[in-house]
C-alpha positions in Angstrom: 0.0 0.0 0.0 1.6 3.3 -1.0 0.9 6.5 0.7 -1.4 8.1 -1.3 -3.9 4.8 -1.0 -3.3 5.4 2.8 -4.1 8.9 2.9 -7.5 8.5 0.7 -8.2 5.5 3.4 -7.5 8.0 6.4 -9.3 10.9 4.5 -12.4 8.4 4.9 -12.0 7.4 7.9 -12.2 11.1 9.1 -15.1 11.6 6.8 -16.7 8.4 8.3 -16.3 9.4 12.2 -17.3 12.8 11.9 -20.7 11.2 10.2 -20.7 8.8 13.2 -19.9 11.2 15.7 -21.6 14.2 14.3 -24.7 12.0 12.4 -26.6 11.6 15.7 -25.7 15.1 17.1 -27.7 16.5 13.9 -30.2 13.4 15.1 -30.6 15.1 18.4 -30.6 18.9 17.4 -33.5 18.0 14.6 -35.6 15.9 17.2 -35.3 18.7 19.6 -38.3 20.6 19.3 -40.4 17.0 18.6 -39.1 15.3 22.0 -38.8 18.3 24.4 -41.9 19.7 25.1 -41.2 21.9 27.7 -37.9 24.3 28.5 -36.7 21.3 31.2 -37.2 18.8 28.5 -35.3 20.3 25.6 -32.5 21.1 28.3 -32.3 17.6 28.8 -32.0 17.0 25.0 -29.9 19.4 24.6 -27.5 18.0 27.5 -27.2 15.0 26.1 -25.0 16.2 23.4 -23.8 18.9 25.4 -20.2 17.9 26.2 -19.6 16.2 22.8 -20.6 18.5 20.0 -18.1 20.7 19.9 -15.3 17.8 20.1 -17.2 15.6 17.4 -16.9 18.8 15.1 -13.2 18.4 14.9 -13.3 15.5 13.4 -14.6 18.1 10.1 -11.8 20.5 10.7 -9.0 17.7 10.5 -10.6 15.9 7.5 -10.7 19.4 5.5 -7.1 19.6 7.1 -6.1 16.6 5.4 -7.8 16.8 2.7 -6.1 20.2 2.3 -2.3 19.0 3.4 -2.4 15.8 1.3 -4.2 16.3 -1.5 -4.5 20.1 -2.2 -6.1 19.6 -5.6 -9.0 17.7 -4.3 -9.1 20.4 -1.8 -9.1 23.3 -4.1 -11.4 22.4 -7.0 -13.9 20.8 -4.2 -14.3 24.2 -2.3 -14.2 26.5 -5.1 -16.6 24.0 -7.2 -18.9 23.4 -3.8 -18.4 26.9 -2.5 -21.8 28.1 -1.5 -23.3 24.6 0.3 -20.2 24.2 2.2 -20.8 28.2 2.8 -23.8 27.5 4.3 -22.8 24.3 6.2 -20.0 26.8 7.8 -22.6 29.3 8.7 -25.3 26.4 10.1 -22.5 25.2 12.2 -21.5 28.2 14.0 -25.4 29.1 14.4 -25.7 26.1 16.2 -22.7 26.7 18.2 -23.3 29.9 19.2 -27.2 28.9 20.0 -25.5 25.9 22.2 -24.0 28.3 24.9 -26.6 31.7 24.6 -29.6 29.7 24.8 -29.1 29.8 28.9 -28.3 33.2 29.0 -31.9 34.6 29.5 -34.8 32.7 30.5 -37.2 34.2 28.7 -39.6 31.6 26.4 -39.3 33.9 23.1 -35.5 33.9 23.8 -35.2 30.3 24.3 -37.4 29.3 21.4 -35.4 31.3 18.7 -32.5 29.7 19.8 -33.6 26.5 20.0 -35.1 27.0 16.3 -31.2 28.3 15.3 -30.6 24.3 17.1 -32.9 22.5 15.2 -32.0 24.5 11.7 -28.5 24.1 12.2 -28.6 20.6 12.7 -31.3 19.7 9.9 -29.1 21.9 7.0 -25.5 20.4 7.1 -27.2 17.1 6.8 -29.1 17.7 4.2 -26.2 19.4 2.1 -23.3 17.3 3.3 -25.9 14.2 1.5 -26.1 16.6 -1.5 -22.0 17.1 -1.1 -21.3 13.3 -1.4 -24.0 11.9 -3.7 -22.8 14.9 -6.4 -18.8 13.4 -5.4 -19.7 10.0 -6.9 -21.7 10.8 -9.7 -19.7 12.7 -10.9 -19.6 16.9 -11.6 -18.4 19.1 -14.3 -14.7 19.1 -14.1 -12.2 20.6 -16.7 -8.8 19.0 -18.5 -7.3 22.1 -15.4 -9.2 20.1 -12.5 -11.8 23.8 -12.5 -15.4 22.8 -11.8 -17.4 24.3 -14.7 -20.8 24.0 -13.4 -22.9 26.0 -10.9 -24.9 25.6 -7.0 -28.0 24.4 -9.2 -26.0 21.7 -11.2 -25.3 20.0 -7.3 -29.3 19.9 -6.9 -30.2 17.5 -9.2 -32.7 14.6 -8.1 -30.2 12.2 -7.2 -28.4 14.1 -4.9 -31.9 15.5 -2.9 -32.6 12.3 -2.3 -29.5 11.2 -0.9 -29.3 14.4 1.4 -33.3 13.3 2.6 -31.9 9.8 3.2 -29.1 11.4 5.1 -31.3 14.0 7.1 -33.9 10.9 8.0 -30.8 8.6 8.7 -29.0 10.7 11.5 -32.5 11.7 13.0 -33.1 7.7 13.3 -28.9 7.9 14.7 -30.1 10.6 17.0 -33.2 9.0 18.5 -31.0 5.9 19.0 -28.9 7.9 21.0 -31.1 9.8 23.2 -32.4 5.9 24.3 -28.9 5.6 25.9 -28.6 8.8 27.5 -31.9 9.8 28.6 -34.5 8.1 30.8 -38.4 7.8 32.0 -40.5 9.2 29.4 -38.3 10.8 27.7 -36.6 7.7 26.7 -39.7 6.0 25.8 -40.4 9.0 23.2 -37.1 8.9 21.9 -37.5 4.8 21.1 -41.3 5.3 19.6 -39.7 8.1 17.0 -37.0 5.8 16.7 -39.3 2.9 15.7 -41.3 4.9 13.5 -38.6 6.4 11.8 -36.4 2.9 10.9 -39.1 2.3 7.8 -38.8 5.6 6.8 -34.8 4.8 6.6 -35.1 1.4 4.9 -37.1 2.4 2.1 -34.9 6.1 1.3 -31.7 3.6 1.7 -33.3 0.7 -0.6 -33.9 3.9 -3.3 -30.4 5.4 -2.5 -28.8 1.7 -3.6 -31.4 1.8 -6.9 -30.9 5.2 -7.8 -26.6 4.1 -6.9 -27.1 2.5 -9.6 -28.4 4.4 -12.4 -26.4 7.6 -11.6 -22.9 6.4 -10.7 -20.7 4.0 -12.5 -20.6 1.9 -9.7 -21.2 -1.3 -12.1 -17.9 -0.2 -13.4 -16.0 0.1 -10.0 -17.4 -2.6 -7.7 -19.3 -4.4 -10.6 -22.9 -5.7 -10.7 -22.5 -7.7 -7.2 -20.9 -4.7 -4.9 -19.2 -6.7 -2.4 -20.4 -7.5 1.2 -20.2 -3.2 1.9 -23.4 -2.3 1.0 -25.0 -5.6 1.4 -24.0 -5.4 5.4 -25.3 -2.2 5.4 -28.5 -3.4 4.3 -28.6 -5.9 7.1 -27.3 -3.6 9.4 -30.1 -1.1 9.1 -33.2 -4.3 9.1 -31.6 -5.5 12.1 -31.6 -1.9 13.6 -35.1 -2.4 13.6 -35.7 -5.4 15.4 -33.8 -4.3 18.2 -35.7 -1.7 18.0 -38.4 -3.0 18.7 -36.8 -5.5 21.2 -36.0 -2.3 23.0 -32.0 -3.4 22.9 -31.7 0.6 23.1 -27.7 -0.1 23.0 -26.9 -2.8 20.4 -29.8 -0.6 18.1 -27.4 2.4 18.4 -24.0 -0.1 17.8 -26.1 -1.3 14.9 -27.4 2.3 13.5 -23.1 3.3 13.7 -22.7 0.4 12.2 -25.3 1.4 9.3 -23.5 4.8 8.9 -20.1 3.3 8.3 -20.8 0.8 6.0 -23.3 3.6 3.8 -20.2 5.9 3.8 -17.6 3.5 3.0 -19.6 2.4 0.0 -19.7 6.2 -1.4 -16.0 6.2 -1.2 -15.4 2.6 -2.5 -17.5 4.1 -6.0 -15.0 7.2 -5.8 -11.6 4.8 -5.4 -9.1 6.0 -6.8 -10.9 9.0 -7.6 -11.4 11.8 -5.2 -13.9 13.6 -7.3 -15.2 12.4 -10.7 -15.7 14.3 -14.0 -18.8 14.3 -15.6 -17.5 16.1 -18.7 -14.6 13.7 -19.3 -13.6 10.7 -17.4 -9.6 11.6 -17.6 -10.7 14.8 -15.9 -11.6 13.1 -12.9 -9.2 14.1 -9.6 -7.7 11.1 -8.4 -5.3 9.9 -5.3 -2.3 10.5 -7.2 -3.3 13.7 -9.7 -4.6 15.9 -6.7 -2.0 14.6 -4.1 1.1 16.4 -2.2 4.9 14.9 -2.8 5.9 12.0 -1.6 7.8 13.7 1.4 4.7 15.8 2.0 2.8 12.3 2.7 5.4 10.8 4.3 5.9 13.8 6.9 2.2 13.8 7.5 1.9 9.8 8.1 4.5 10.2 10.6 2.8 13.2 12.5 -0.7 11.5 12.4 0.8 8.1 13.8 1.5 9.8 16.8 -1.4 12.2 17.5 -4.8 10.1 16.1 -4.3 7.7 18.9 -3.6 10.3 21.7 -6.8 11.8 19.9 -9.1 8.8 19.7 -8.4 8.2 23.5 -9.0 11.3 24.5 -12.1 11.4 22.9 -13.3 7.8 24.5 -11.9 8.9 27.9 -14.7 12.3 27.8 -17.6 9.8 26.5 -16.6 7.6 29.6 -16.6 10.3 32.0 -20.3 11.8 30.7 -21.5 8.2 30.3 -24.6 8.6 32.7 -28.2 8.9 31.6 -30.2 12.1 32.4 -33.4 12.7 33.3 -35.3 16.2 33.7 -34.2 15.8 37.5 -30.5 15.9 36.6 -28.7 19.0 36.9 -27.9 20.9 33.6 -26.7 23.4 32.3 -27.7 24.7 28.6 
């Protein structure tokens, strides 16, 4: 394996956790004003996520990072080409960050509503376009012989695309009730396990239509061939199992299985990119790939040896803080947003 294979791999894996990590954040934020029906409620919602948001974000920051150091092409032609969605990701996230900590500062009901509003549309927004963001990656965009996209914002909204950001948007909500099941208890619990049971249908059937539509609007017959490889059939069987323990009320291996889901969905999308990075609809020589829109070879290697030492320190850093705020809450537990 050279280094530019193991970059595109680590690249998706960054991509991959943040949807994780981030996927049932969005989940929580969009099912905030469905679940908490009073001020102590949504506090409690909001609390679940509350010391993990901000940490789950960076997981964004050092994908672009990466993206940027190791392949600067990709990085280049994907924000100038994508400018305006990711624009309005950037400005959804830092509503919803800023909403996070002002939300508290008055008590007021008008002053908490808005706020929890800015919550729920910052959460619901960046799903929807980071679904438009990768559908439009694998099938393909307008991309010259100079690796400049040619097209425009409306070219990224085409059916396909939509319906993958919906899929996406649905998905984390079902990630997000599956996570409040863990964290919260009482009724609140109970509602977060109906909506995630009456969700899961809703998922299967936008999925099953993702993997037709997969088909039709991506070459993936010519990367992975007609039979794709146990990928996206485990994530098939991933997301029907999700439902019967669901229903079982196994409110923990549902959530395992619903991370599970997300993974396997996003390392299809970047098995139909491999080796490409983003694909040309105007010319398939055009298409950025691992070793076109990648650093030098001492660039990668510098970088491998930095991220070898720091992602672990990183990773257990991050499961030492989940450890620590591991304990359910109810609407008598002491919060803080």
């Amino acid at each position: 394996m050279d280094l530019n294979i193991l970059w595109f791999i680590l690249i998706a894996v960054l991509y991959t956790g943040f949807f994780v990590l981030e996927g049932f954040d969005f989940g929580v934020g969009i099912l905030l004003p469905i679940l908490g029906r009073t001020d102590q409620e949504r506090r409690v919602v909001i609390n679940t996520i509350g010391p993990h948001w901000d940490g789950n974000e960076v997981w964004l920051l050092t994908a672009g990072g990466a993206t940027f150091a190791a392949m600067p092409h990709w990085y280049a032609t994907l924000f100038s080409g994508f400018y305006l969605p990711l624009f309005l990701i950037l400005v959804a996230l830092i509503v919803r960050g800023v909403a996070f900590e002002f939300r508290s500062k008055d008590r007021h009901p008008i002053w908490r509503r808005i706020w929890d509003g800015c919550i729920f549309v910052g959460s619901l927004l960046p799903a929807l376009l980071f679904g438009v963001a990768f559908a439009n990656l694998a099938r393909g965009v307008p991309i010259d012989a100079e690796m400049n996209y040619v097209g425009g914002f409306w070219n990224l909204l085409n059916p396909y695309a939509l319906l993958v950001g919906i899929m996406l948007v649905v998905g984390f909500t079902l990630h997000g009730a599956n996570f409040l099941t863990m964290k919260t208890d009482g009724e609140m619990r109970e509602r977060a396990r109906r909506v995630a049971w009456r969700l899961w249908p809703i998922v299967v059937v936008l999925l099953a239509a993702t993997f037709i539509f997969t088909y039709q609007q991506t070459d993936i017959v010519h990367q992975l061939g007609i039979n794709p490889g146990m990928i996206p059939v485990l994530a098939g069987l991933t997301i029907l199992a999700e439902g019967y323990l669901i229903r079982k009320e196994r409110d923990g291996w549902a959530f395992t299985f619903s991370v599970l889901t997300v993974i396997l969905t996003s390392a299809t999308y970047f098995l139909i990119m491999y080796p490409r990075v983003m694909v040309s609809s105007l010319n398939p020589e055009y298409s950025l790939t691992i070793y076109n829109a990648a650093s030098s070879p001492y660039t990668l290697r510098i970088m491998s040896i930095v991220a070898a030492v720091l992602v672990p320190i990183v990773l257990l850093y991050q499961g030492w803080s989940y450890w620590v705020f591991r304990e359910r809450l109810t609407t008598h537990s002491e919060l803080e947003y």
